[in-house]
KOLMIFI-440374 format. One record per residue (C-alpha): x, y negated, z; residue number from 1; chain. Coordinates in Angstrom, 2 decimals, m for minus. Layout:
      xx      yy      zz   k c
       X       Y       Z NUM A
...
end
This chain:
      xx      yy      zz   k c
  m14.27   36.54    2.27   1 A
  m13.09   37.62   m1.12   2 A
  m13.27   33.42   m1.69   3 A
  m10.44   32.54    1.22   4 A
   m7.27   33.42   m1.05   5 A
   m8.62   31.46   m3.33   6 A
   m9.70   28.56   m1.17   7 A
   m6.51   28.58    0.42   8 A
   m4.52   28.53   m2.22   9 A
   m6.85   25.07   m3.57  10 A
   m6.37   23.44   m0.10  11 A
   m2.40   24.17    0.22  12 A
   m2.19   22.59   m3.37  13 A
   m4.45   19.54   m2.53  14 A
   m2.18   18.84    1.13  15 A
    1.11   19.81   m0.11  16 A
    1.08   18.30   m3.83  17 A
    2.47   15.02   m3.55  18 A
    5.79   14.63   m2.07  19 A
    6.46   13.85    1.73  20 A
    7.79   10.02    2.55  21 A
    9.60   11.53    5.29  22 A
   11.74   13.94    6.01  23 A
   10.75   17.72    6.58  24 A
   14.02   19.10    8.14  25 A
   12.43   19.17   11.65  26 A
    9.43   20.92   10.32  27 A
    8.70   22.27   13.70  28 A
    7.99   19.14   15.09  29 A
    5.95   17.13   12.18  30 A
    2.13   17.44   13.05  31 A
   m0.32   18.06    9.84  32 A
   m3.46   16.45   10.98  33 A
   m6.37   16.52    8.50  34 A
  m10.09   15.13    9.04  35 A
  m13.01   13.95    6.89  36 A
  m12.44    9.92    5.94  37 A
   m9.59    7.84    5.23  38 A
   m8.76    4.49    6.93  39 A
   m9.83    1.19    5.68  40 A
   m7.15   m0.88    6.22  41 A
   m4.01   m1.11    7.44  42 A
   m4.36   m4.73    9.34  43 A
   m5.43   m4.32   13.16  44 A
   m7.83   m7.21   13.00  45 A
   m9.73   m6.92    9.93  46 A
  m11.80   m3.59   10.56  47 A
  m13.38   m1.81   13.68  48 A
  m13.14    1.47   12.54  49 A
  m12.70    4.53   14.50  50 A
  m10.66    6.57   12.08  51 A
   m8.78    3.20   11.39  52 A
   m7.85    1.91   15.03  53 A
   m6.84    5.91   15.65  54 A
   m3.69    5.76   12.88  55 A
   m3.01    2.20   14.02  56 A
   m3.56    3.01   17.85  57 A
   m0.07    4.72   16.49  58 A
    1.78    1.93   15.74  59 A
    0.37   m1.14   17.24  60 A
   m0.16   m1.87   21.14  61 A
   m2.12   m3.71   23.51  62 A
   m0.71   m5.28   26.41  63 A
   m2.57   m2.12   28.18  64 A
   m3.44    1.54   27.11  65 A
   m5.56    4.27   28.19  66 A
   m3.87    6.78   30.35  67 A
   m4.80   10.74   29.06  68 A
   m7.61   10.44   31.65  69 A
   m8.72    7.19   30.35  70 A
   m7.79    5.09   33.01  71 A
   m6.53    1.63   31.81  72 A
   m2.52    1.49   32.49  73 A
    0.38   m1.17   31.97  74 A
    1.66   m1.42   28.11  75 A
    3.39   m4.03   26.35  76 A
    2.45   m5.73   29.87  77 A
    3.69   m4.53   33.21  78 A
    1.64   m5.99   35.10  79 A
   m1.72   m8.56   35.59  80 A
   m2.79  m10.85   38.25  81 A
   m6.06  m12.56   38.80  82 A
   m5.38  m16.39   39.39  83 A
   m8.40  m17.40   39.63  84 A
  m11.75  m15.85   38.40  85 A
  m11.13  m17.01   35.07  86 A
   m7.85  m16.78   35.08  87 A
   m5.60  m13.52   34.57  88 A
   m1.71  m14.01   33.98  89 A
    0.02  m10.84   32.17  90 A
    3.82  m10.83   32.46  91 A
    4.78   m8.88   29.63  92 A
    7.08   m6.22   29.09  93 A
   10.67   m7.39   28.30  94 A
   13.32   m5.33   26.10  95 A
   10.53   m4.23   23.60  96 A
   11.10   m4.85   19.82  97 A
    8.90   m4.51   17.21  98 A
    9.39   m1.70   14.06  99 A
   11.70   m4.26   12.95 100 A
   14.01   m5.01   15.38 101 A
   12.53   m8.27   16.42 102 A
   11.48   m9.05   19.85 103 A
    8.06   m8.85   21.48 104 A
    7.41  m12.08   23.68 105 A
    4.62  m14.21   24.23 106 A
    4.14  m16.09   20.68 107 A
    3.73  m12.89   19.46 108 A
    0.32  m12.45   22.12 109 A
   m0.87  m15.86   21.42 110 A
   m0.32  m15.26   17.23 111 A
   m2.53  m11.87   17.61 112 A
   m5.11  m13.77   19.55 113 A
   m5.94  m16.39   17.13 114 A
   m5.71  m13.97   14.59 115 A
   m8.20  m11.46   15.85 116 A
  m10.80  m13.77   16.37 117 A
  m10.70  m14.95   12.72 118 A
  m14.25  m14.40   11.47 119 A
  m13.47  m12.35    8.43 120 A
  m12.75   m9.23   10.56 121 A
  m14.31   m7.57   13.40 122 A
  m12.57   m6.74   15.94 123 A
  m13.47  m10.07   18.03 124 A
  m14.99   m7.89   20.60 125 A
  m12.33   m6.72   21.69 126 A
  m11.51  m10.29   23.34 127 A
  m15.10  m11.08   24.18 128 A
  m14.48  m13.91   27.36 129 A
  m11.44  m15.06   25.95 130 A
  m11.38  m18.68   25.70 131 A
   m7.64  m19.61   25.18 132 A
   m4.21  m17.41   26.05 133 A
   m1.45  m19.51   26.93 134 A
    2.28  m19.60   27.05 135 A
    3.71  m19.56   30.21 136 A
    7.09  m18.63   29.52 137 A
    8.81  m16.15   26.49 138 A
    7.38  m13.10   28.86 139 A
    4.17  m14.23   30.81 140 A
    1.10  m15.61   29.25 141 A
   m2.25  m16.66   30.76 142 A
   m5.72  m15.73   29.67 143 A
   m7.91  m17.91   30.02 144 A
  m11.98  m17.06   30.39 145 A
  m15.01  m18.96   29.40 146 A
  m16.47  m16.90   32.76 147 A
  m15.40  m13.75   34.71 148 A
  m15.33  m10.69   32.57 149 A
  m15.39   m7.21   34.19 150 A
  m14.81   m5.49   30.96 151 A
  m11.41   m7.54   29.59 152 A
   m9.08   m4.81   30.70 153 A
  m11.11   m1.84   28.91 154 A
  m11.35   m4.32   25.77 155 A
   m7.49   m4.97   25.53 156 A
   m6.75   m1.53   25.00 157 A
   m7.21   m2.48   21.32 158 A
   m6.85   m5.95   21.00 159 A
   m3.21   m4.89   19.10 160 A
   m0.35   m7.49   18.47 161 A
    1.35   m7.91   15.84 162 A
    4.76   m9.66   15.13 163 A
    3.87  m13.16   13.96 164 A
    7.33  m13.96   12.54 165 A
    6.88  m10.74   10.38 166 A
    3.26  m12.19    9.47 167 A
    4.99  m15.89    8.78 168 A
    7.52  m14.61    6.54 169 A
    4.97  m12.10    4.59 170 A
    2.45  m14.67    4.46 171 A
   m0.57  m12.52    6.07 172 A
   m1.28  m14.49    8.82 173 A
   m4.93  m14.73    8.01 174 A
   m7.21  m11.23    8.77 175 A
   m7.93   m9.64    5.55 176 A
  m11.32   m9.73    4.45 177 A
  m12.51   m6.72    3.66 178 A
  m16.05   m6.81    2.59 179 A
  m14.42   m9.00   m0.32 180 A
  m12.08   m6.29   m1.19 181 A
   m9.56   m8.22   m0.36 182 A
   m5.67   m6.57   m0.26 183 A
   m2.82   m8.33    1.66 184 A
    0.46   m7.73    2.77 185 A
   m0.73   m6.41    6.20 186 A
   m3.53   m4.33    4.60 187 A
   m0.83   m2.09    3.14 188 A
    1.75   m2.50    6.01 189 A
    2.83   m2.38    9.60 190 A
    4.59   m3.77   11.97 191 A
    3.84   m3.12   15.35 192 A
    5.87   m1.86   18.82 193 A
    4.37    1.56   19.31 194 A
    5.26    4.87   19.36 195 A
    5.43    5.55   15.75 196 A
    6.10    3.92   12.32 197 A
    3.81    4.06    9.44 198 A
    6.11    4.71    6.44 199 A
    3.24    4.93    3.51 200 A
   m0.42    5.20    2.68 201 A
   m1.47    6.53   m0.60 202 A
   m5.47    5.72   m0.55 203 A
   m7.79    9.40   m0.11 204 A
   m4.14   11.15   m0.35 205 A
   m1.97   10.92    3.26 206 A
   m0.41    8.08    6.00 207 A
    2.82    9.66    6.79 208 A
    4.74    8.47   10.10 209 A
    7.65    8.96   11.92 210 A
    9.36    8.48   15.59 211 A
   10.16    5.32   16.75 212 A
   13.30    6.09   18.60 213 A
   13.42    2.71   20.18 214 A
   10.17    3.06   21.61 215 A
   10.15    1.31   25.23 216 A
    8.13    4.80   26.79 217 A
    8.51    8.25   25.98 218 A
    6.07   10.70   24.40 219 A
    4.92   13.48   26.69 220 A
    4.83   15.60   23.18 221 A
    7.66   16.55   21.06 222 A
    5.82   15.36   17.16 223 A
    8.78   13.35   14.82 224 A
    6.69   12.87   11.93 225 A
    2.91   13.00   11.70 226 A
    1.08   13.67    7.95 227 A
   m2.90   12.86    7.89 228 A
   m4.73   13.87    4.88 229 A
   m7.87   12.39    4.77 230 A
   m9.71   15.85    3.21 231 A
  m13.83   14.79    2.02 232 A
  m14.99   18.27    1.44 233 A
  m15.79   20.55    3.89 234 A
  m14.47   23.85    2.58 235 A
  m11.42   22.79    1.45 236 A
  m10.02   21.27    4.45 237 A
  m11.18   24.25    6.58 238 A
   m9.47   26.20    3.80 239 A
   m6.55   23.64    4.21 240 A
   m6.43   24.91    8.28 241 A
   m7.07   28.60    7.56 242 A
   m3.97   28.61    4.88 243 A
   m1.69   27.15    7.03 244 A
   m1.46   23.48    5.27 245 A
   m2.75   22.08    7.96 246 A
   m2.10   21.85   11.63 247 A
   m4.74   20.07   13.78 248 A
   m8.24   19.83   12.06 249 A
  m10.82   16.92   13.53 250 A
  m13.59   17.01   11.40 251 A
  m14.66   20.86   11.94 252 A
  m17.76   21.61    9.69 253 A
  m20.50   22.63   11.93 254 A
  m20.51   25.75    9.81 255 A
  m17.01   26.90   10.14 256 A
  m16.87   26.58   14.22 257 A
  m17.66   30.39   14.62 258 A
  m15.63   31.25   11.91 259 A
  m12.58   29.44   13.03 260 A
  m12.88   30.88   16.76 261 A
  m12.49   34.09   15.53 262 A
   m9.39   33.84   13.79 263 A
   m6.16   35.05   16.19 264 A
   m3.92   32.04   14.61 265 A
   m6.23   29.27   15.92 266 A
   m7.68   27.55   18.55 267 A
  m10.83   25.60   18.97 268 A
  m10.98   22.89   21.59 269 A
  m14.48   21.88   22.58 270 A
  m15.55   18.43   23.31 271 A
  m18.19   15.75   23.47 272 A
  m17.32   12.30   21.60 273 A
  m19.18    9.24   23.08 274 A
  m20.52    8.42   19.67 275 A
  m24.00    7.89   18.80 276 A
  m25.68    8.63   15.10 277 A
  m28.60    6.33   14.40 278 A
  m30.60    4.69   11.50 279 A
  m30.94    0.67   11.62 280 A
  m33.55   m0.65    9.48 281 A
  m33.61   m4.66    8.33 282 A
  m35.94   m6.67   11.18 283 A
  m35.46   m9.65    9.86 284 A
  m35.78  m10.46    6.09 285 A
  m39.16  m11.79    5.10 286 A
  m39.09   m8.91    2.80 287 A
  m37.16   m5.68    3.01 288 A
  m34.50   m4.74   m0.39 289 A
  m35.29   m1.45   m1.48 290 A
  m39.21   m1.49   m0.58 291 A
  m42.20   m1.45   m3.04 292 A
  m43.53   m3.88   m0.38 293 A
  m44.03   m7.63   m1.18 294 A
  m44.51  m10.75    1.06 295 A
  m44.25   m9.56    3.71 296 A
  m41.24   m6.63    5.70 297 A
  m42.58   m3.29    7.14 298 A
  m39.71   m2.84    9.49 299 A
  m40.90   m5.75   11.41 300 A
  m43.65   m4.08   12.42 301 A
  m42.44   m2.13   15.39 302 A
  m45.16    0.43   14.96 303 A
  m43.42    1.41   11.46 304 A
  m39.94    1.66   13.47 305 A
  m41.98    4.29   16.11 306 A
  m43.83    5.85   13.04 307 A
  m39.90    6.38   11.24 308 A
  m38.89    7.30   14.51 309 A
  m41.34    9.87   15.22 310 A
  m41.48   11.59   11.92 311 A
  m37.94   12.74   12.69 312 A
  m37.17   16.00   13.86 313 A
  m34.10   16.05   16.12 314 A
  m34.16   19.00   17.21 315 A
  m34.38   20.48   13.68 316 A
  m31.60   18.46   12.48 317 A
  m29.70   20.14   15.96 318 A
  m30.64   23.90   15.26 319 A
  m30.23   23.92   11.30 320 A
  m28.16   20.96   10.05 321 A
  m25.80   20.38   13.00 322 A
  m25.68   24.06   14.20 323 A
  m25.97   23.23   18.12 324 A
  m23.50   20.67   17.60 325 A
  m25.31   17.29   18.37 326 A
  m27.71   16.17   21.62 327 A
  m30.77   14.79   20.25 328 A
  m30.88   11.05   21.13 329 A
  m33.16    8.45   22.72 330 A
  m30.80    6.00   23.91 331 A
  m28.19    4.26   21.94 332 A
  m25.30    5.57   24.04 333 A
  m24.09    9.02   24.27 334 A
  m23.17   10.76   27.88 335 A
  m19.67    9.97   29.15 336 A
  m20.38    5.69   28.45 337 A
  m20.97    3.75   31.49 338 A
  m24.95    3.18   31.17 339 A
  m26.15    6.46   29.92 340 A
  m29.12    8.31   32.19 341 A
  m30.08   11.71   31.08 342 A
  m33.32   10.88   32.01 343 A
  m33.62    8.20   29.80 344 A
  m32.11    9.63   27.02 345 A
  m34.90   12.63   25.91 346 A
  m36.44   11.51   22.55 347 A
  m40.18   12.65   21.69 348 A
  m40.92   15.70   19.77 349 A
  m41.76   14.75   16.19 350 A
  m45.17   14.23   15.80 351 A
  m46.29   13.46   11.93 352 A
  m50.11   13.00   12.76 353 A
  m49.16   10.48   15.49 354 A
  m47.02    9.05   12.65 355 A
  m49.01    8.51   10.32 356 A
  m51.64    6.91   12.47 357 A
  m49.16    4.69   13.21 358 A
  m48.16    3.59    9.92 359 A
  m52.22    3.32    9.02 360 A
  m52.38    1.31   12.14 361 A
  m49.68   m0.91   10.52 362 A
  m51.55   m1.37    6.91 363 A
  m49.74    1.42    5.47 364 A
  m52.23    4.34    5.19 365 A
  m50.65    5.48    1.91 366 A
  m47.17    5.02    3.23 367 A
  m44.35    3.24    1.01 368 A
  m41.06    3.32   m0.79 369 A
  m37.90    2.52    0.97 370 A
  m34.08    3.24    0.09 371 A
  m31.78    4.73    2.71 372 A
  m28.08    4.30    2.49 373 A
  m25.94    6.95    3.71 374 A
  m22.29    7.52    3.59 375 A
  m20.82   11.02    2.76 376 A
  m17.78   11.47    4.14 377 A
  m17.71    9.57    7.52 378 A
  m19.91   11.57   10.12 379 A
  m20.51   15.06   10.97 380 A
  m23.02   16.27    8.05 381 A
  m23.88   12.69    7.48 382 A
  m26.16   13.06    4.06 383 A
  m27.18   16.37    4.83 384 A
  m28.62   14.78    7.59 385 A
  m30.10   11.60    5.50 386 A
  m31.50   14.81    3.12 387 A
  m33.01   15.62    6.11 388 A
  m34.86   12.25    7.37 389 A
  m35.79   11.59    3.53 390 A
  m37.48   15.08    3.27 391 A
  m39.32   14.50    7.15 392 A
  m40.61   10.86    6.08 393 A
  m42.15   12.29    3.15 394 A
  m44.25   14.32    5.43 395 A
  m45.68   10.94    6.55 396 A
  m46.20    9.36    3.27 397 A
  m42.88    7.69    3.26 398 A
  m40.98    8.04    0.27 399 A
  m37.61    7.27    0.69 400 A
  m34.95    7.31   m1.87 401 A
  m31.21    8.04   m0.93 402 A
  m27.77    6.46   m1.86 403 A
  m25.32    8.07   m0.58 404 A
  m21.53    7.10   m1.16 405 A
  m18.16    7.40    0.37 406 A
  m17.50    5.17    3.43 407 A
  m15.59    2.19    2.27 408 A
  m17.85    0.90   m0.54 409 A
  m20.63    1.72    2.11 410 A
  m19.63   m0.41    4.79 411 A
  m18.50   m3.08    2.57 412 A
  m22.03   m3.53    1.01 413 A
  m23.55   m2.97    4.46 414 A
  m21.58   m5.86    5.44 415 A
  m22.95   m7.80    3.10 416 A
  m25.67   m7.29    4.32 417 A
  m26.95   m4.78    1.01 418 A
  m29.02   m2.36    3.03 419 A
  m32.18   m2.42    4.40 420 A
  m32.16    1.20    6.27 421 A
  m28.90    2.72    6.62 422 A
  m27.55    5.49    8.62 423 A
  m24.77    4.74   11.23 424 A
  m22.31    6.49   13.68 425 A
  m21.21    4.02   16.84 426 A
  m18.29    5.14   18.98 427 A
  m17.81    3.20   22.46 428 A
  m14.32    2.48   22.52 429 A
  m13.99    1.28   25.87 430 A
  m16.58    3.81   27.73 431 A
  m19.31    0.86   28.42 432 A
  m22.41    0.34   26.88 433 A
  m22.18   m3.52   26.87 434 A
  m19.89   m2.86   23.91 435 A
  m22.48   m1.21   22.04 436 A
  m25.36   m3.66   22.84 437 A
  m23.42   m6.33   22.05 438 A
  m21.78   m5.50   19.05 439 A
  m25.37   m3.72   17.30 440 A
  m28.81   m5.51   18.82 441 A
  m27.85   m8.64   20.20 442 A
  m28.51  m11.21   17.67 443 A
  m25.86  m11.92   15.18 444 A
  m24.00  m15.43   16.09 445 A
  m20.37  m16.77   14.72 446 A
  m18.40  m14.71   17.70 447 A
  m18.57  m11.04   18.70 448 A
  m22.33  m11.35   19.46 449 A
  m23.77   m9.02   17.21 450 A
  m20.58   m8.65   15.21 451 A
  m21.97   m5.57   14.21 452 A
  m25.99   m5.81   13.79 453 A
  m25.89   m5.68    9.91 454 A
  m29.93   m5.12   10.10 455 A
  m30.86   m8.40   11.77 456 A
  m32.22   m7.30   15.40 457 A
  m32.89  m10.05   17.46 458 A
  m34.84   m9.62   20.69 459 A
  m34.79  m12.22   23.95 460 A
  m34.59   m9.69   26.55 461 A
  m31.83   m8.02   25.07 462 A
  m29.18  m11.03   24.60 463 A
  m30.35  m12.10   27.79 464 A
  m29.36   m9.42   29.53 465 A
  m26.34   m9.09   27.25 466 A
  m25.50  m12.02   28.10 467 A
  m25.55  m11.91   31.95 468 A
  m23.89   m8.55   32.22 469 A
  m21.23  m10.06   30.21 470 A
  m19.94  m12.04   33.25 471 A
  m21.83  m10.02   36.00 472 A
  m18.81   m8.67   38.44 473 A
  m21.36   m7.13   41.19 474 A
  m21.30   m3.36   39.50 475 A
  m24.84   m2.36   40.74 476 A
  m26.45   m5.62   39.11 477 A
  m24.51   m4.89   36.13 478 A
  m25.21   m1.48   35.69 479 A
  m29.23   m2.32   36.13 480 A
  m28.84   m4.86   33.41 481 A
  m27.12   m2.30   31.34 482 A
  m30.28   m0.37   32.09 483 A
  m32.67   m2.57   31.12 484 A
  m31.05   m3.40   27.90 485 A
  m30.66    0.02   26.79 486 A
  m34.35    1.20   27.39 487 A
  m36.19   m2.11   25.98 488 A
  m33.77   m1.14   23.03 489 A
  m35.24    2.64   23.44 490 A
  m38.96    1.34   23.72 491 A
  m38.93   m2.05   20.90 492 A
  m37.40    0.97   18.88 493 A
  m34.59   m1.73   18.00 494 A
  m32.50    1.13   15.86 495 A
  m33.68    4.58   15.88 496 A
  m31.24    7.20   17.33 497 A
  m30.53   10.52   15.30 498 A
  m28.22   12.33   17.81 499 A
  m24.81   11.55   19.68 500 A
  m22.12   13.94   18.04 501 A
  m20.11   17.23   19.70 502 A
  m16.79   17.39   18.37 503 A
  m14.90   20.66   18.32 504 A
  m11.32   20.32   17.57 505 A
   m9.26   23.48   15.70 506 A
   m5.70   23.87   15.57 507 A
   m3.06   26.50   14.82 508 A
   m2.41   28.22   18.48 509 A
    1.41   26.72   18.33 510 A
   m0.28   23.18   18.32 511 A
   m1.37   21.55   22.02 512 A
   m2.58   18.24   22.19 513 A
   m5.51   16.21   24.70 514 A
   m8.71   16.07   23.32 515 A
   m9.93   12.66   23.02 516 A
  m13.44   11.74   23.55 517 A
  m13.43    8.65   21.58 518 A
  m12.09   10.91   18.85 519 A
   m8.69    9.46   18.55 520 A
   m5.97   11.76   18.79 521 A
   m2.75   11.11   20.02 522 A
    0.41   12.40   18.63 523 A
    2.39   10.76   21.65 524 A
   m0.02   13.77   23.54 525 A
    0.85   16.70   21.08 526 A
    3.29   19.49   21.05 527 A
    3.80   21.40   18.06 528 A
    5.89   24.44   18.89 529 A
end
């Protein structure tokens, strides 16, 4: 205790030091929001990134939201009519103008479009069964499909537009590309139609935003300006909270929760998030980087995946590491995504005899060396939990050596394709698990397939029934496809599932907001009083 002044004292320094880009005089109504990681990027189509999409979810629309109970509701379109069954026309919100003053209409859909699907980013997914959107008229355009698609609704929550005359005249039409560290003019700026405008991001410092007063809706908060401060270590942005530099706090350190609920000046809100952590090893290479093996890759042996898989204590990890705050995982999808079964989703106990046997089975009765790639400031304990599967696979003869590093030069080498066994969290943005089989095991094509399978999984069955559930409209034969999928994923050990995350929210008890489960909070939901 004798630490908190102290601590405080650090974190107000570290949130307050630089100077606001907005105004403070209606300091009542400015939200401080602080969590973990920074975003990426500041362009809507180059990177699908949670903390990312949930700063530009801010400023840039879809022609249809989420509702507070997640329930997909008009946007920057009114309204949506199914032609034909592959064939939807949108008529589109008129009177809406971008941060700029220019107007939204239907170039401005068909511009975003063709720029979303540029392969450099990857947020394609998002208009998976899109073939073409046409121009009807200034306010309606047509999508076209390349088959019915049950899911395109739930998908265009975040497929975001963007002005394209803004684009034209700053010359960013083209997605940035990211893994080649490349900047742009949209990668540092915004312009979008929603509810707030992104006035500056200083890199691992703060995004400030304020108000959009000509915003076509109105908020059902009262937040003017909004200040996130991305905030890596754990006891100085709980120290940022308890001090009073800080309003909401996202990323609450499985440590602190008990501490925090017992303060009288704040608030925990409890909550699951649909997001699942898991380790993906390389299937495909004929030889694994990182490995003292030669001529031939261990993690194509499926009996090395079960033998990694077993070794791993989940329910350790839950009691010590994550402090009751995780569900230890079988499936790739967490409760709350259209898919999950309880009863599918109970992992084995860790067993490091059975392992073992396994990897002797294999031709490794001495084990190996690997390396395991981690990031440190993305996920809840994220290398103290890679400490944690390093330590358990040396029980089993597997000696694994960690790297460890912060979350933007992780993904970029993991998207360049650099690792071999890496440790990954995957939120379901639209609530269906076809969105997480399809972006991480089916096999990796020029589209959205596999847009996200950086370790080379490629089974049959699974794009199969990717594939079909893709365009199946009957919901039961769907939903048994989705089954299917997920447990030959669970049983060909395709990635290896750690645990899906709890996510406790704290807050200063003047501060009411909706707790999200995809972890996106919403300052057009928050009162600050």
């Amino acid at each position: 205790m004798k630490l908190k002044p102290l601590l405080s004292a650090l974190a107000c320094s570290l949130v307050l030091a630089a100077p606001l880009a907005i105004g403070t005089s209606a300091q009542a109504q400015t939200l401080r929001w602080a969590a973990q990681n920074d975003v990426l990027t500041l362009d809507p189509h180059s990177q699908n990134h949670a903390t990312t999409n949930a700063i530009l979810q801010h400023a840039y629309e879809g022609l249809v939201r989420f509702s507070a109970q997640y329930q997909v509701e008009p946007a920057l379109a009114t309204r949506w009519t199914q032609t034909s069954p592959t064939q939807v026309r949108f008529e589109l919100r008129k009177g809406v103008k971008f941060h700029d003053g220019t107007p939204f209409t239907a170039d401005d859909v068909v511009f975003s479009f063709g720029r979303i699907r540029q392969p450099q980013g990857t947020m394609g997914i998002y208009v998976t069964g899109v073939k073409e959107i046409r121009k009807v008229d200034d306010h309606t355009v047509d999508f076209v499909l390349e088959a019915p698609t049950p899911l395109l609704l739930r998908n265009l929550v975040n497929f975001f537009i963007m002005s394209k005359s803004w684009a034209e005249k700053n010359r960013t039409t083209n997605t940035q590309d990211f893994k080649a560290k490349e900047e742009s003019f949209a990668s540092r700026n915004v312009m979008g139609t929603g509810p707030y405008r992104i006035t500056g991001w200083t890199p691992e410092q703060r995004i400030t935003m304020i108000a959009n007063p000509d915003w076509w809706d109105k908020p059902t908060g009262n937040v003017k300006e909004v200040v996130y401060t991305p905030i890596k270590s754990d006891p100085t942005r709980v120290a940022a909270l308890l001090s009073g530099g800080v309003d909401l706090l996202t990323d609450v350190p499985t440590q602190d929760v008990g501490k925090l609920r017992g303060e009288s000046s704040l608030k925990v809100m409890d909550g699951s998030e649909v997001r699942t952590i898991f380790i993906a090893v390389d299937m495909g290479s004929p030889e694994a980087k990182g490995t003292n093996v030669t001529g031939k890759n261990p993690f194509a042996d499926k009996r090395v995946r079960q033998a990694l898989s077993l070794a791993i204590d989940r329910q350790a990890i839950q009691r010590s590491t994550m402090r009751g705050l995780s569900v230890p995982a079988a499936l790739l999808v967490a409760p709350g995504v259209n898919g999950h079964d309880p009863a599918l989703d109970a992992p084995a106990r860790a067993d490091a005899d059975a392992a073992r046997k396994l990897l002797a089975d294999a031709g490794y009765p001495n084990g190996f060396e690997m390396r395991l790639n981690c990031p440190n400031n993305r996920y809840v304990n994220d290398e103290e939990i890679c400490q944690n599967v390093v330590a358990m696979w040396a029980r089993i003869g597997v000696k694994a050596t960690l790297a460890a590093e912060n979350f933007a030069p992780f993904i970029q080498k993991m998207q360049n394709f650099e690792h071999s066994a890496y440790l990954l969290g995957w939120g379901v943005a639209n609530f269906d698990a076809q969105y997480t089989l399809q972006s991480l095991v089916r096999t990796r094509t020029t589209g959205a397939d596999g847009n996200f399978n950086y370790s080379r999984v490629s089974d049959a069955n699974v794009d199969r029934l990717v594939d079909a559930m893709k365009t199946e409209t009957d919901v039961a034969k769907r939903n048994a496809m989705i089954r299917e999928a997920l447990v030959r994923t669970r049983d060909e050990v395709l990635v290896i599932p750690i645990h899906h995350q709890v996510r406790p929210w704290a807050m200063k008890q003047n501060v009411t907001t909706i707790h999200r489960a995809d972890d996106r909070p919403e300052a057009r939901f928050t009162t600050v009083r």
